[in-house]
Phi, psi and omega in degrees: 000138177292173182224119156239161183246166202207158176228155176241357171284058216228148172267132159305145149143184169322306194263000166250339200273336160276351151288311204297318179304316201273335177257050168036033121248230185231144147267160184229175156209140166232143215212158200055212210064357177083024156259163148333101180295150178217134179293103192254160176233161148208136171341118154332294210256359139279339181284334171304303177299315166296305156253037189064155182295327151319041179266121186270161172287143170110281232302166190233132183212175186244132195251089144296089222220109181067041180049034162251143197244133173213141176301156162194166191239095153345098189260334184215155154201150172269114213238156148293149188259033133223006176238323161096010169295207186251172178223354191182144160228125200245129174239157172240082172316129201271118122347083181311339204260033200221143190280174202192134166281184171192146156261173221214143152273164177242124171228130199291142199240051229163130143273356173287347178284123156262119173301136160247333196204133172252006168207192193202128172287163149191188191219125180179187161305111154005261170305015184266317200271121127024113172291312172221171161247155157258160190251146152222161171283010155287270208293028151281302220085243091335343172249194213254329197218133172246118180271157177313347170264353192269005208240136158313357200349165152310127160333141172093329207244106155251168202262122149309306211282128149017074187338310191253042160271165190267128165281327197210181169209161149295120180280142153339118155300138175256000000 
């Protein structure tokens, strides 16, 4: 699971939440558990760094805020709608000891593989779930496409997502 550090010194509004974008950070707010939402900033490009540039909503990561480390779930994020940075983040402190959805990324391990879905909700225990799966072209087999009930999980981990949606195919040869 990633780990990001988070700061807490941060004023709600406008005009403060556009100095931190400009000294390349993000603003936050993590939320739930029975606390207090609380305003938080973190770093662009670490947080980019910690979890690939590829970051889904749903994803589960360990939070750091004032040397206390707590899970959460990436509930919302905000991009520019042209430079495509990042611009606001929401986090959901999670109850490790409670089953839980998530989305998992999928990654193609193969290049004869085309991604139709880059992630799969599922539901399970905290430590149970996965940061991603890998695709491989073993698990086509003889057919041309692998769908989401076609894919292995982890003990503890069962599929949210549409048994029969298609996750991959054999990409196309020119």
């Amino acid at each position: 699971m990633a780990k990001v550090i988070a700061y807490e010194d941060r004023e709600p509004g406008s005009a403060e939440s556009r100095r931190l974008r400009a000294a390349g950070k993000v603003p936050a707010v993590v939320y739930g558990d029975a606390t207090k939402a609380r305003n938080l900033f973190v770093d662009a490009h670490d947080f980019e760094t910690a979890l690939g540039h590829r970051v889904n909503v749903g994803a589960l990561m360990e939070l750091e805020v004032a040397g206390k480390v707590t899970t959460v779930q990436l509930q919302e994020l905000q991009r520019h709608p042209v430079r495509r940075n990042l611009s606001h983040l929401d986090f959901l402190v999670i109850n490790v000891r409670e089953e839980m959805e998530a989305t998992i990324e999928l990654r193609s391990v193969s290049e004869e593989l085309e991604m139709e879905e880059p992630s799969l909700r599922v539901r399970g225990h905290v430590k149970d779930i996965p940061d991603f799966l890998e695709i491989s072209l073993d698990l086509l087999g003889d057919a041309e496409m692998l769908t989401a009930g076609q894919i292995e999980l982890p003990k503890g981990v069962v599929l949210v997502s549409e048994p029969e949606t298609i996750v991959a195919r054999l990409a196309e040869k020119l």
